[in-house]
C-alpha positions in Angstrom: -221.5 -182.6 162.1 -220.3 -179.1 162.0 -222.3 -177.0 159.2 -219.2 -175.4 158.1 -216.9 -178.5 157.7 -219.7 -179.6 155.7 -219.9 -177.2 153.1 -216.1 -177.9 152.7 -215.8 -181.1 152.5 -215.3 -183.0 149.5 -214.6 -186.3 147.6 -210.7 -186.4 147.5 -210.9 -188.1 144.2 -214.0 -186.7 142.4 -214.2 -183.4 144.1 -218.0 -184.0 144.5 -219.2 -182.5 147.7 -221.3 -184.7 150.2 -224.0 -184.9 152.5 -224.5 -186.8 155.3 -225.8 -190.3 155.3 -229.9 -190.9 155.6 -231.2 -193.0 158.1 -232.4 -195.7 156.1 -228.8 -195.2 153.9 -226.9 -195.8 156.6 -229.3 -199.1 157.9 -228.8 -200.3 154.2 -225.0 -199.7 154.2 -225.1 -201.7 158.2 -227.1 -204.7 157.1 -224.8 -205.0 153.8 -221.6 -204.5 156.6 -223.6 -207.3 159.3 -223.3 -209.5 156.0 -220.3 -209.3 155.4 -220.1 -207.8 151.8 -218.5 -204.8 152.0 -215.2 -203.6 150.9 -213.7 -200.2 151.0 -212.1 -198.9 147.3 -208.6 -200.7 148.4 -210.2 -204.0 148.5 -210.3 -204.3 152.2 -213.5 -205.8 154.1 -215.4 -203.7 156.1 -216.4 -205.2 159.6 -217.8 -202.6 161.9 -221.0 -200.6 161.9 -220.7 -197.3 160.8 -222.4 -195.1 163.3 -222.2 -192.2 160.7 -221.1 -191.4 157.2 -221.3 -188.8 154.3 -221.7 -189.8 150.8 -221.1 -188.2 147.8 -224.1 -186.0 146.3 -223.6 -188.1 143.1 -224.5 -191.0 145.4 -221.3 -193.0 143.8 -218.8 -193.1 147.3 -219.6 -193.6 150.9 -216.8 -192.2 153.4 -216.9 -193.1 157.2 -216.9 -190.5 160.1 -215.6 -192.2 162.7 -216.0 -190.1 166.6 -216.9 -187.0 164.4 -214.1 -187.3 162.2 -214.4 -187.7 158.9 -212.5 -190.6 157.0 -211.6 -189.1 153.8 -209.0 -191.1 152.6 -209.5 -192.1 148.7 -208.9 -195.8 149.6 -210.7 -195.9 152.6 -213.8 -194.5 150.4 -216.9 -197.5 149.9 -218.1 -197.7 146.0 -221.9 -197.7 145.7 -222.3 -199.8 143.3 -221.6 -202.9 145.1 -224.7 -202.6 146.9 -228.1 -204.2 144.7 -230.5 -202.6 147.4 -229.0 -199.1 148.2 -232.5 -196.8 148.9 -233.0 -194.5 146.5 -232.4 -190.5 147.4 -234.4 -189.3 149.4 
């Protein structure tokens, strides 16, 4: 992802900034996704593989990018704390 977008983009709801997603972050958030226990903030289920994402720098909300295009609509946002085995930052 673009540097520059990066240092603009934000958390619609929190205004936190965010990073991209770690390897083993994103593997974690897959496996939970392959499980079928994840929802996005509206309630929805998640059923694809995310292929990249940016999360919060508070580590709180995950947000798709989806063929380099950032998904950064508050509902469409995935909570953290569902997950009991998230890796820690690295």
């Amino acid at each position: 992802m673009d540097k520059r977008l990066l240092d603009i983009l934000c958390c619609p709801v929190s205004k936190t900034p965010v990073r991209p997603l770690s390897g083993n972050e994103l593997a974690a958030l897959n496996r939970a996704i392959d499980g079928g226990q994840v929802l996005n903030v509206a309630g929805g289920a998640i059923q694809n593989r995310v292929a990249e994402g940016l999360i919060t720098v508070d580590r709180k909300v995950i947000y798709r990018v989806e063929d380099g295009i950032p998904v950064m609509l508050p509902e469409e946002g995935i909570g953290i704390t569902q997950f009991t085995d998230f890796p820690a930052a690295a």
